[in-house]
C-alpha positions in Angstrom: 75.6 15.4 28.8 74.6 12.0 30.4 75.4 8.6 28.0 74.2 6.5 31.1 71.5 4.6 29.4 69.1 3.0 32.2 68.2 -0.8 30.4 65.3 -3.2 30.7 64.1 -6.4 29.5 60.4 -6.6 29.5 60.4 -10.4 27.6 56.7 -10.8 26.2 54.6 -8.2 27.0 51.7 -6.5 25.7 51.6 -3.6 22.5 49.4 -1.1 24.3 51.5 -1.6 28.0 54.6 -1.0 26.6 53.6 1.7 24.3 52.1 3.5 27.8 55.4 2.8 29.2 57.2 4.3 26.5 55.0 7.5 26.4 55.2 7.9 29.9 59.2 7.9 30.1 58.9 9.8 27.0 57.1 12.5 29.1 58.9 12.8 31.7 62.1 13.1 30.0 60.6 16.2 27.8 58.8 17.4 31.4 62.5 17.8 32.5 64.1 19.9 29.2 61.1 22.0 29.6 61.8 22.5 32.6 65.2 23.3 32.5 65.1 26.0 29.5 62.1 27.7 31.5 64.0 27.4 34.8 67.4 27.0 33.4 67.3 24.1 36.4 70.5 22.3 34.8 68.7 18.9 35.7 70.1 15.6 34.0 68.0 13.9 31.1 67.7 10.2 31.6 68.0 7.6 28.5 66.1 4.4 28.4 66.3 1.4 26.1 63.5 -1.4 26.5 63.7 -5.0 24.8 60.8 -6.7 24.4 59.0 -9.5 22.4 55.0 -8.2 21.7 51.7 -10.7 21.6 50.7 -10.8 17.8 49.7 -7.1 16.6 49.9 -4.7 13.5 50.7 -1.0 14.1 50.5 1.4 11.4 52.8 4.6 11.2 51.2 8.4 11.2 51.6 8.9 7.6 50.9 5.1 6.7 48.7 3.7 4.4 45.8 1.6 6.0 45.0 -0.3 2.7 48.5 -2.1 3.4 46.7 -3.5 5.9 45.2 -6.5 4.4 42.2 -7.8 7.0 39.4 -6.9 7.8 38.1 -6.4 11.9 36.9 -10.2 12.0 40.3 -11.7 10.0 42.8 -9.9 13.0 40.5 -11.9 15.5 41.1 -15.2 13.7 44.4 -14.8 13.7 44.6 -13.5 16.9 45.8 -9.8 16.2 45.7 -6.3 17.3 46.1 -3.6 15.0 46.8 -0.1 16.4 47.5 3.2 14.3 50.3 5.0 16.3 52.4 7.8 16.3 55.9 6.6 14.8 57.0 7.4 11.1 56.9 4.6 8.5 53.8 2.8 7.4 52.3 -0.9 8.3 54.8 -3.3 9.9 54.0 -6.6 12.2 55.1 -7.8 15.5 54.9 -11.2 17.2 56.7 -13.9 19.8 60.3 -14.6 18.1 61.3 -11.1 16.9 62.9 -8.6 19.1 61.7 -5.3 19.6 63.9 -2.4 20.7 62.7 0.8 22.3 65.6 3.5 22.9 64.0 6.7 24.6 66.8 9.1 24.6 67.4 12.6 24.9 69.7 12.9 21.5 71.2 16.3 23.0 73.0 14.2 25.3 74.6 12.2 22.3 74.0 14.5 18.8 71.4 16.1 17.7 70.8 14.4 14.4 67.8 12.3 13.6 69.5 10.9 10.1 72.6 10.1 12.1 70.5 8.5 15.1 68.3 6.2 12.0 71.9 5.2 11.0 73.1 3.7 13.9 70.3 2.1 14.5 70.5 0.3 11.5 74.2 -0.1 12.0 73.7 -1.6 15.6 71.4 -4.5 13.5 74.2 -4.8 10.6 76.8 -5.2 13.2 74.8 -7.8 15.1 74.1 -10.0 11.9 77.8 -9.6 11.0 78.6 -11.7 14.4 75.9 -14.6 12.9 78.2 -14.1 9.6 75.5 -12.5 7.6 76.3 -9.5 5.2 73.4 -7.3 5.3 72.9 -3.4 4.5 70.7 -0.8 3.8 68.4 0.1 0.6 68.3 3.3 -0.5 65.1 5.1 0.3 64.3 2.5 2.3 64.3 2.5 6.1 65.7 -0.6 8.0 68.2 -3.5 7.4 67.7 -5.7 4.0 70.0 -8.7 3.0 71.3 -9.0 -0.7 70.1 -5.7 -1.7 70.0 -4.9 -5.7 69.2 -8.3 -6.4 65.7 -10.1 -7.1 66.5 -11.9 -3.7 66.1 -8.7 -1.5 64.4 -9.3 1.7 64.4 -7.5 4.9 65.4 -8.6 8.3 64.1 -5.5 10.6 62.3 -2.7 10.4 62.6 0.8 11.5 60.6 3.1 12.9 60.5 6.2 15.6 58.7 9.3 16.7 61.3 12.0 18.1 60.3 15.4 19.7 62.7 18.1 21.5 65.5 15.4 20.5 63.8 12.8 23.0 63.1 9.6 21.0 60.4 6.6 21.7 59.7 3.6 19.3 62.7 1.5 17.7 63.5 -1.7 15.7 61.6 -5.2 15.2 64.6 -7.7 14.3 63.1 -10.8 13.5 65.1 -13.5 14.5 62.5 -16.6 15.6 59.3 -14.8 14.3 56.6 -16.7 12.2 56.8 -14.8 9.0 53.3 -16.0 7.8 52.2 -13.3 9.6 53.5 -10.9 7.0 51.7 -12.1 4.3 48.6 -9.9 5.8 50.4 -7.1 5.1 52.2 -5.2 2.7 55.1 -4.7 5.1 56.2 -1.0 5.4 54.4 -0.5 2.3 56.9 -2.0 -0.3 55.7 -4.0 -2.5 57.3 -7.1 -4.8 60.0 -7.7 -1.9 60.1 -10.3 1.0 60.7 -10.8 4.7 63.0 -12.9 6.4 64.7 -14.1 9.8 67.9 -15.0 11.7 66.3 -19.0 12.1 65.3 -18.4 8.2 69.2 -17.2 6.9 71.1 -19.5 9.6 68.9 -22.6 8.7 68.4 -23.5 12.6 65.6 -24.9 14.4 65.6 -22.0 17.0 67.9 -19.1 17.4 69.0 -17.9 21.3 67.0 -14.5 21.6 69.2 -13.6 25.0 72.3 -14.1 22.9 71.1 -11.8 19.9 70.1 -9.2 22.7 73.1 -9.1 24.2 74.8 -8.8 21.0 72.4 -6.0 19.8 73.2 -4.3 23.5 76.7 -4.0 23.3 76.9 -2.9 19.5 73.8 -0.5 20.4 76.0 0.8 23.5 79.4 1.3 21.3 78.3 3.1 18.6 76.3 5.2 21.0 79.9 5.5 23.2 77.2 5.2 26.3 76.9 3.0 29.0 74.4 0.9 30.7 73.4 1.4 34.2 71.4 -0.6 36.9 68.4 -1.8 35.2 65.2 0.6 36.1 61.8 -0.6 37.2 62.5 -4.0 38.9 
């Protein structure tokens, strides 16, 4: 079992480029298992875990609902959108400059092979990292990602969740939003929940402008614990 997780930070870059990215890692990864239970080759499965900031855009989960989405063609182009429909679980969620992304492509057989458990830490990773800003957040029942004062009428969610997982190799992630404009969400129903609001590190710690790198490296070493993995040289540079 390998725990090495090969790291990268792509800063701002494109939906569609790093989706390719991801799918093409993704690939390659499965290309291997198959490869290995048809050939019983005993090769090693890599892990990946991208960080990255994407240009304005809307993507809209396999079994989401498009009506969430709440412009039309010429309204995204005003606002300076994309919108893609892709092939993660959850519905309609946004992403933008200030909020970091988080792609982990994994082979889970080298770590658990639990998709509930994986979800869990992913949302822990996030709780634990907003503990270190001294922010109690949590999770809602039935509802995917990280949400601060849940069961009240002041709910309101910090990051969404997300990922596609097949032969226990994952792709997609987390959105944390920690400098994001959160106008943007009010085009959307986000995630498909209605009656219940969106916020930000900036918005909770009452700061100008919140240091991204620090949060990052923060999300990277509670991702790495709970994962009990470690990060190697930094691929594709």
């Amino acid at each position: 079992m390998n725990k090495s997780i090969q790291f990268q930070d792509l800063g701002l870059k494109d939906y569609k480029e790093t989706w390719d990215l991801q799918e093409e890692i993704f690939k390659k990864t499965v290309a291997i298992k198959v490869r290995n239970r048809r050939e019983n080759a005993g090769l090693s499965t890599p892990n990946h875990f991208l960080f990255v900031s994407h240009a304005h855009v809307y993507t809209l989960g396999k079994s989401g609902d498009l009506s969430n989405l709440l412009l039309n063609e010429e309204q995204l182009k005003t606002k300076g959108a994309n919108f893609y429909k892709i092939n993660r679980g959850g519905d309609i969620t946004y992403h933008g400059p200030g909020q970091i992304v988080g792609y982990p492509i994994l082979d889970l057989e080298n770590f658990f092979t639990d998709i509930h458990k994986y979800l869990r830490l992913l949302e822990e990773t996030i709780i634990l990292t907003l503990a270190d800003y001294g922010l109690e957040a949590s999770r809602s029942q039935g509802e995917t990602g990280v949400w601060l004062d849940v069961g009240t009428p002041f709910a309101r969610k910090i990051c969404a969740l997300g990922v596609r997982a097949s032969r226990w190799v994952t792709m997609h992630g987390f959105a944390l939003n920690v400098n994001t404009d959160l106008g943007y969400f009010d085009h959307i129903i986000p995630c498909g929940i209605r009656g219940k609001s969106v916020t930000s590190l900036r918005v909770e710690l009452k700061r100008d402008q919140v240091d991204e790198n620090e949060v990052k490296e923060k999300l990277l070493e509670h991702f790495l614990n709970l994962f009990e993995a470690q990060k190697v040289n930094t691929f594709g540079t």
